[in-house]
C-alpha positions as CSV (number, residue, x, y, z in Angstrom):
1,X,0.0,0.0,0.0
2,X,2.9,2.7,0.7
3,X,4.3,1.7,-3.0
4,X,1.0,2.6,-4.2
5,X,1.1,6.3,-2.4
6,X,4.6,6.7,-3.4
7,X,3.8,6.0,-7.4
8,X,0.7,8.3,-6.2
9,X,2.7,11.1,-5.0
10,X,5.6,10.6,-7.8
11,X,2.8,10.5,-10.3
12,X,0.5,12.9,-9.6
13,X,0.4,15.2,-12.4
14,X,0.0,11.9,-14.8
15,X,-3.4,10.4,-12.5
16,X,-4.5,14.4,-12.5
17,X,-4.4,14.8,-16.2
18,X,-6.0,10.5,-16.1
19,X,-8.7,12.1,-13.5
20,X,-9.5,15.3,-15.9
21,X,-10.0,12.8,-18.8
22,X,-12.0,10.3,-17.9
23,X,-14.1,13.0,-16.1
24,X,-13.8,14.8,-18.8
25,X,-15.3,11.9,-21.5
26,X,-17.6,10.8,-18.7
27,X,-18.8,15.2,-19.0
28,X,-19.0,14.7,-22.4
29,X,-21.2,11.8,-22.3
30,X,-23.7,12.9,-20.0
31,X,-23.8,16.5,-21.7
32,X,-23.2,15.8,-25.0
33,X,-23.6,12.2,-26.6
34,X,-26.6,10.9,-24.1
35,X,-28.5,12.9,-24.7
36,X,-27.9,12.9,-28.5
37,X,-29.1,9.3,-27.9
38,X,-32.0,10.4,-26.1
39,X,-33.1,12.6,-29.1
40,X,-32.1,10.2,-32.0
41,X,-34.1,7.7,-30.3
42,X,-36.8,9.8,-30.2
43,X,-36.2,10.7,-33.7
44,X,-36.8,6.9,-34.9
45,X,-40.2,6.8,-32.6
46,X,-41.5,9.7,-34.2
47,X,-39.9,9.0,-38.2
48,X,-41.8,5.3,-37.7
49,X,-45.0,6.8,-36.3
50,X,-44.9,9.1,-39.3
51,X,-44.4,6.4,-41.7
52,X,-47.0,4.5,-40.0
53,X,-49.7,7.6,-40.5
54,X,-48.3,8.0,-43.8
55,X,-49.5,4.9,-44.3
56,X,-52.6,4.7,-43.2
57,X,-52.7,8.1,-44.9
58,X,-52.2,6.6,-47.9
59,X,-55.1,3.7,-47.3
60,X,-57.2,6.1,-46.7
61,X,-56.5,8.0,-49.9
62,X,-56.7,5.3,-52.1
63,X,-60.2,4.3,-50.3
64,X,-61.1,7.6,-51.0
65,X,-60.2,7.7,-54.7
66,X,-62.0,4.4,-54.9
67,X,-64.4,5.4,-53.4
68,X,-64.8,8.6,-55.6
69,X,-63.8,6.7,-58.9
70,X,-67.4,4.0,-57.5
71,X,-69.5,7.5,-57.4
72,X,-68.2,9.1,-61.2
73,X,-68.8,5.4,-62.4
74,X,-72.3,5.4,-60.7
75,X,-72.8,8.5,-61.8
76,X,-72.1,8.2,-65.2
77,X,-74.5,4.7,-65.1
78,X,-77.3,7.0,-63.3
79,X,-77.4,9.7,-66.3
80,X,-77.2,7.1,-68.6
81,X,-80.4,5.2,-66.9
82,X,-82.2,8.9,-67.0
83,X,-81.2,9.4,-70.6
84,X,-81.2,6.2,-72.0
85,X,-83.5,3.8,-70.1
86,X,-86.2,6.4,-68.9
87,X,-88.7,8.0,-70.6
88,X,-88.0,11.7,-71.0
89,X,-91.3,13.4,-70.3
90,X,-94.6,12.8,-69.5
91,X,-95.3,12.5,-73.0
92,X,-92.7,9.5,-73.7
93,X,-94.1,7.6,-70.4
94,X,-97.8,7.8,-71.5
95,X,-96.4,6.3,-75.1
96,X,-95.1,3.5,-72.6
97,X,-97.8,3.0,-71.2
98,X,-100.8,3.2,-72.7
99,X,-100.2,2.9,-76.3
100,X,-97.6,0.6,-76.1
101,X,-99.1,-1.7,-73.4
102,X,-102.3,-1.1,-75.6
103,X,-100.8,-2.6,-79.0
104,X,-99.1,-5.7,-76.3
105,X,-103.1,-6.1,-75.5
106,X,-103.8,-5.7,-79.1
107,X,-101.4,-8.4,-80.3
108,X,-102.3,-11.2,-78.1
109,X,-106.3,-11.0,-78.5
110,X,-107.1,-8.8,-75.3
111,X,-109.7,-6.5,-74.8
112,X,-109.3,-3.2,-72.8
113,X,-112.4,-3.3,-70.4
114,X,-111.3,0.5,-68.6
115,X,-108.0,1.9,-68.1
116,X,-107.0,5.1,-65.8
117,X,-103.8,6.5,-64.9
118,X,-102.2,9.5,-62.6
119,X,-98.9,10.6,-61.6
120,X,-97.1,11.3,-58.6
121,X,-93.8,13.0,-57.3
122,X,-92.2,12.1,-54.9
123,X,-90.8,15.3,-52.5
124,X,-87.2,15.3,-52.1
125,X,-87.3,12.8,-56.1
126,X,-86.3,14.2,-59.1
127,X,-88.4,11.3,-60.5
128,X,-91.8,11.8,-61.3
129,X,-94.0,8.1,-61.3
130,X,-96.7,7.8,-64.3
131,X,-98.9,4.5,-63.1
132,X,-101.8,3.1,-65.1
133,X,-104.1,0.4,-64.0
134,X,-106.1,-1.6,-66.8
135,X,-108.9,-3.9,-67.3
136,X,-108.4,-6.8,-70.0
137,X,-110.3,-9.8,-70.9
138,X,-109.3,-12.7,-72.8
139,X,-107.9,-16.1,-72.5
140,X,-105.6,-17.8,-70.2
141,X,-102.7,-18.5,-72.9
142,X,-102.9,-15.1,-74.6
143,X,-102.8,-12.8,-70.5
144,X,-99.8,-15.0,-69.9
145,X,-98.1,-13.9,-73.2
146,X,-99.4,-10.3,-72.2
147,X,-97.7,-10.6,-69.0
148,X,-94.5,-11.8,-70.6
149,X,-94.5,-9.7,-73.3
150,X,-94.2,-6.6,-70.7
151,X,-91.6,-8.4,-68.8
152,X,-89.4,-8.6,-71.5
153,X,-90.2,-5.1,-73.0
154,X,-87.3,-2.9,-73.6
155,X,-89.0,0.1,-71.9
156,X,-88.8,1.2,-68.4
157,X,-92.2,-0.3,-67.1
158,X,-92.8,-2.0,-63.8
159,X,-95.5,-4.3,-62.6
160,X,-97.0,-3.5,-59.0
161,X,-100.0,-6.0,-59.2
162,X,-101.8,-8.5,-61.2
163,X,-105.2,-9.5,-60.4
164,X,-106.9,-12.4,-61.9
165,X,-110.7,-12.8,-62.0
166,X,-112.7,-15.7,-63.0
167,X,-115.9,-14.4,-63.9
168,X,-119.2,-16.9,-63.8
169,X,-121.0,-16.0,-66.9
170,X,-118.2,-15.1,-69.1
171,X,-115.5,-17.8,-70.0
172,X,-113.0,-15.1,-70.4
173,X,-110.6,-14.4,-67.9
174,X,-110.0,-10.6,-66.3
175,X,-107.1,-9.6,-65.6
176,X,-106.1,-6.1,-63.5
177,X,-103.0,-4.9,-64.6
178,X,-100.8,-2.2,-62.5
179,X,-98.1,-0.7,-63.9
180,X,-95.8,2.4,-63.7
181,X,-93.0,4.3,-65.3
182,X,-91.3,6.8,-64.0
183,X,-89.7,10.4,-66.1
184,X,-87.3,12.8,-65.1
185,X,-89.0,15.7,-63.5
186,X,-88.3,19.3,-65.9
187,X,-85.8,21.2,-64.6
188,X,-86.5,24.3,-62.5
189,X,-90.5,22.0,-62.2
């Protein structure tokens, strides 16, 4: 132990200028590098929460513009139905539906007993609905081809009821017939 405070004592200046290092590095560290650390550390946290929000960011954009692309598309396929599908005025719907369901009655041996129609709008609709209800009589075979005929018809026409009636003194069949169309309402209407 007295070697040791001898090479101390003889040695001093060398362990001071030791002492000022290594307090100097450990200084250095705890001012300087730490809390570099500290803040780099920090700097990964926040850069991966970034890239995570950028990434759901980015989901949420593309849902978005999916989302937006699904309503130009639908759109696009609504105007066309309006334009295309649709009758365009009140004019174009009665054509539909009575002369056009007239000449089906007319072409498979059916009489029209009464027909009446109104129309309707719905508020907050910019459709407006044209429905007719007719009377025919005829036979069984020729009301089912009636029927099918207005199924399969290229116009806009859609069937709300069919009523059959069997009258007793008449071998013919009745048959009540609701239908509607609907038209775009005029603009400024």
């Amino acid at each position: 132990m007295i070697q040791l405070r001898r090479i101390v004592a003889e040695k001093r200046l060398a362990f001071l200028a030791v002492a000022v290092s290594v307090a100097a590095v450990v200084g250095l560290h705890v001012l300087a590098v730490y809390p570099l650390t500290i803040g780099a550390a920090q700097a990964r946290q926040r850069e991966a929460a970034s890239a995570q929000t950028l990434a759901t960011a980015q989901r949420s954009y593309r849902a978005a513009r999916g989302t937006t692309d699904e309503m130009s598309v639908t759109s696009e396929q609504l105007e066309r139905f309006y334009t295309e599908i649709l009758p365009r005025d009140l004019a174009s719907a009665r054509e539909i539906t009575y002369a056009r369901l007239a000449a089906f009655a007319s072409a498979h041996d059916l009489r029209i007993e009464r027909r009446n129609g109104s129309s309707d709008h719905e508020e907050g609709s910019n459709l407006i609905r044209l429905r007719l209800t007719m009377l025919l009589t005829g036979e069984w075979a020729d009301i089912r081809a009636f029927i099918a005929a207005v199924e399969e018809a290229s116009e806009f026409i859609v069937i709300h009821e069919i009523v059959l009636i069997q009258s007793e003194e008449e071998a013919a069949l009745g048959l009540t017939l609701s239908v509607s169309t609907y038209y775009r309402a005029a603009l400024g209407a």
